[in-house]
Structures are given as structure tokens and as C-alpha cells.
C-alpha angles and dihedrals in degrees: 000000000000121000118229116229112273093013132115116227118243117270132186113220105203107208111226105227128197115292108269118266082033116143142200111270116220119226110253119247117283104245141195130142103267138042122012093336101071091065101089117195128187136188116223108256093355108115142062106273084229089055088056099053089048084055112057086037099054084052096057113007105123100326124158115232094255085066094049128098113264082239092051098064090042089058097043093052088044091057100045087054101048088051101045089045098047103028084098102064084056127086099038127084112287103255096215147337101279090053087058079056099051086045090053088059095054084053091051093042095046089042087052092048101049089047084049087052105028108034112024098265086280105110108063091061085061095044137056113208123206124184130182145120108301091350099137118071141209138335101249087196086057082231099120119046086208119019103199085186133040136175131191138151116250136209124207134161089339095309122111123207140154119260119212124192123186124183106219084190153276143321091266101039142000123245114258118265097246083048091056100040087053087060094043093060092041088054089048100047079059095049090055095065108033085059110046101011104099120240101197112137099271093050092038095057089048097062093115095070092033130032099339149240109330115267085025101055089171097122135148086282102045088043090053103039095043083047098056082049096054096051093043080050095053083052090071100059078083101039121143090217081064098064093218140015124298112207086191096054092042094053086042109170081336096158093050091043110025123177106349092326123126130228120327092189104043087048100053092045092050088046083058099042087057096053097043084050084046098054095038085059094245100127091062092094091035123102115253112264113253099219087209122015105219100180127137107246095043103099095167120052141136127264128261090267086050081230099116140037115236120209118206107218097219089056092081095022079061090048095047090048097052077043093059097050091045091052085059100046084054088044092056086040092056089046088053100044090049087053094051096046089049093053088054084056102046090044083046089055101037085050084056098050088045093052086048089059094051093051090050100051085047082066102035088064097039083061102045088045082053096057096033082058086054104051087049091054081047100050083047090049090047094046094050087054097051090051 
């Protein structure tokens, strides 16, 4: 077909929609450490991965404990109690099967308070955790020769949930507190996101630069946010709530995350998975990894090197400062709420003086028809007198 002179030639722009099978995300909860907004509620597989992980960091990521939730530092005290009380009983051979049982407790108890403390109190009702010797099975990747942690969702009788299985030991000792709770953590930081991160195509074929591959999970995001845990969880070696200093707390996972890295285990095994997907052909339909994700709106990521987490200072000077203003508009609520209610009271009390008064004047003119009654049965008596 010939073009005519000055003008463009037709062209057809075909719009790119959403991969088939994606979904609408939900906003995550806004959050901040009183009122409503403490209450954090999440829907299983309905947020950004990303979103998530902004999230459970902005709850927890270098506050003082004036900025902390009231349950927080419960849970934080709780815990360094129960693990400074019952660490010795870890590290030596179980001496019998009630004290498995007893050992299983301090797992359940440790596991409620850092979801109390990491992620809002709303992951345990999602998850079942069971601990035990040689209780987790085998890499289904064939990576690992011994898992000692594993974590997968469950369906039963049309209810899903996460299943969490933790290995104490073996059958000659125990591992020692500060190594299960590390698994423990690691488990949880899974859980998280299998629970409440969506899986819909668009975010499934993105997996490289979010949770990672399925049967790794240890993606960007994993490595980051297990990481900020980790380090929230070394600061209380020297907590106050603890009452002294805690050398195992302190040195927590310190071989597998030394200095500010992050893990060295979870990111070896997600390098091989990789390479065993790769080989396998199953990043063909992936979305290339970002080896740094540079966008505007990111404020945590890893470093070049993807060793250590980066925290963007604005990310929680945003967050105080959204913080700040909702701390007004609850300021200005309460004060409502205290001058409606003190107007109840004032209109309750002037009901009751009103309803005095009544009374009263009820009296008063059953009393002056009383005496009026009176002086007329006088006037008659007088009368009849003076006849």
C-alpha cells in the first residue's frame, strides 16, 4: 500500500494485559503501634510479596521501645525469659520422653512470642508446628543430604494451613536452644509468606526477585526479611527485659550470618536450586532476577553482591512521621469521644435534677391540697358553731 507524503503510516499497538490466572493484590494493613492500627489483619495469598516484607520490617526495624506495641515488648521479655530459664536443658541427650514433651512446649511458647513480636500475632493461627527427633523428611530438591526445618502448605478437609516441622536433635543430643530457635525463625520467615504472599501468575513467574523458586523459597525477600530478624534478635543479648547480658542471643546464627551478611545457607541452596531449575528448563517462563532492584519506591534491598540487607533511612522516617500525624488524629478522636461522653453525663444528671424537682413539686402540692382540705373542714366547723 502506498504512503501518502507527510503522513505516518497506520500502525496497530497491541496492549499487553496481565498474565493470565493474575489477580488483584490488596493493600496491606496501615500500620503503626496504638489504636486500630495495631491490629494487624491479613488474608491468606492476597498481597505483593514486597508489601509483606515492608510490613513486618516497619513494625520492628530499629524502634525504640517507646515506639513498640505494648505486646511487643511483652513478647520480647517473655521470650528472653523462657530462653534464658530453660537453654540449659538443651545440647545434652533427652533424658526421656516427657522431657521431649516439655521441650516441645518451650518450642510452642518461643515460636507464639516471636509472632507476637515479628509478625503482628497473625501467623500461628495459620500454621501447625510440630517439633521432634528426625521429624522432618526429605529435600525434595535432592540439594541437602539432612534437612533439620521444613515448611509446606496443607490441605485438609477443605482447610489450608502451613505445616511446620522442626528437628530438636538427634537421637544422642539435643541441638542447642539459640540453634532451634534459628530454625525456628527461618521456618517462620517461610511461613509468612507462604501464607499471606499471593501466587497468582504474575507474581509466580516473578519468584526470582521475591520469595524464590518452589521447594527453595529463599528468595530476595526471605534473605532480607530473616535477616532484619536476625539482627533485631542479636540486640537483645543486651536487653534490658533480660535483666544481663546473653552471650547466645548476642552471637545469634553468627556463623551462618556473620557481621551484617545474610544467610549463607539460604543463599547457597537458592543458587542451586537455580541451577538445578535451570537445568531442568523451568526458568524459561520466569522473569529474569534484577540483581539490584533500583526502583523508586524500594527503600530495603540487598547489595550488589546480594550479602547484605540495606536499609533506606527514609523508609522508617516516612513511617514515624505518618506515625506522628496519626497519633494527632487519635489525639483529637479521644478528645471527642471524652466530650461526647461528658455531655451524656451533664444531660444524665440534669435529667435526674429535673426529675427531683418534679418529685418535689409533686409533694409540694400534695401538701398545699392537704392543708387547703384542712382550712375548708375548718371554715364548715366554724360555721356550724356560729349557727
Amino acid at each position: 500500500m502506498a504512503i501518502k507524503k507527510n503522513e505516518a503510516p497506520s500502525t496497530t499497538v497491541e496492549k499487553k494485559g496481565p498474565p493470565k490466572g493474575a489477580r488483584k493484590h490488596l493493600s496491606v494493613p496501615r500500620y503503626a503501634p496504638f489504636w486500630t492500627y495495631e491490629n494487624v489483619v491479613l488474608k491468606r495469598k492476597s498481597y505483593r510479596a514486597r508489601d509483606l516484607l515492608n510490613l513486618a520490617a516497619v513494625a520492628f526495624h530499629e524502634r525504640r521501645d517507646g515506639d513498640l506495641r505494648e505486646r511487643q515488648i511483652a513478647a520480647r521479655r517473655g521470650f528472653i525469659a523462657v530462653f534464658k530459664k530453660r537453654k540449659a536443658y538443651y545440647g545434652r541427650p533427652p533424658k526421656s520422653l516427657t522431657s521431649l514433651e516439655i521441650l516441645r512446649d518451650d518450642v510452642q511458647t518461643l515460636a507464639k512470642q516471636l509472632d507476637s513480636f515479628f509478625f503482628f500475632g497473625a501467623l500461628m493461627k495459620h500454621v501447625r508446628l510440630r517439633s521432634g527427633i528426625n521429624v522432618v523428611g526429605k529435600d525434595p530438591l535432592g540439594i541437602d543430604q539432612k534437612l533439620h526445618g521444613e515448611t509446606f502448605a496443607c490441605r485438609e478437609r477443605q482447610k489450608e494451613y502451613i505445616q511446620i516441622n522442626i528437628n530438636l536433635g538427634t537421637n544422642t543430643a539435643l541441638y542447642k536452644l539459640s540453634t532451634i530457635v534459628g530454625l525456628v525463625v527461618h521456618e517462620m520467615v517461610h511461613a509468612y509468606f507462604q501464607a499471606f504472599a499471593c501466587d497468582c501468575a504474575r507474581c509466580s513467574n516473578d519468584v526470582l526477585n521475591t520469595v524464590g523458586l518452589e521447594d527453595d523459597g529463599h528468595g530476595p525477600l526471605f534473605l532480607m526479611l530473616h535477616r532484619l530478624i536476625v539482627s533485631e534478635l542479636r540486640s537483645w543479648g543486651n536487653s534490658a527485659d533480660g535483666g544481663h547480658y546473653d552471650s547466645d542471643l548476642k552471637k545469634f546464627l553468627l556463623e551462618d550470618c556473620p557481621g551484617k551478611e545474610v544467610s549463607r545457607s539460604a543463599r547457597a541452596r537458592a543458587q542451586a536450586a537455580k541451577t538445578l531449575a535451570g537445568k531442568q528448563g523451568k526458568l524459561k517462563e520466569k522473569n529474569s532476577e534484577r540483581p539490584t532492584d533500583s526502583r523508586r519506591y524500594v527503600h530495603i534491598r540487598l547489595s550488589m553482591d546480594s550479602a547484605e540487607v540495606t536499609v533506606e533511612p527514609e523508609f522508617m522516617f516516612n513511617q514515624m512521621w505518618t506515625e506522628k500525624k496519626l497519633r494527632r488524629s487519635w489525639k483529637r478522636s479521644s478528645e471527642r469521644e471524652e466530650d461526647v461522653r461528658q455531655k451524656q453525663s451533664e444531660d444524665e444528671d440534669e435529667g435526674d435534677e429535673d426529675e427531683e424537682w418534679g418529685e418535689e413539686r409533686e409533694t409540694n402540692s400534695e401538701g398545699e391540697r392537704e392543708e387547703a382540705s384542712e382550712e375548708v373542714e375548718e371554715s364548715e366547723a366554724y360555721s356550724q358553731d356560729w349557727d
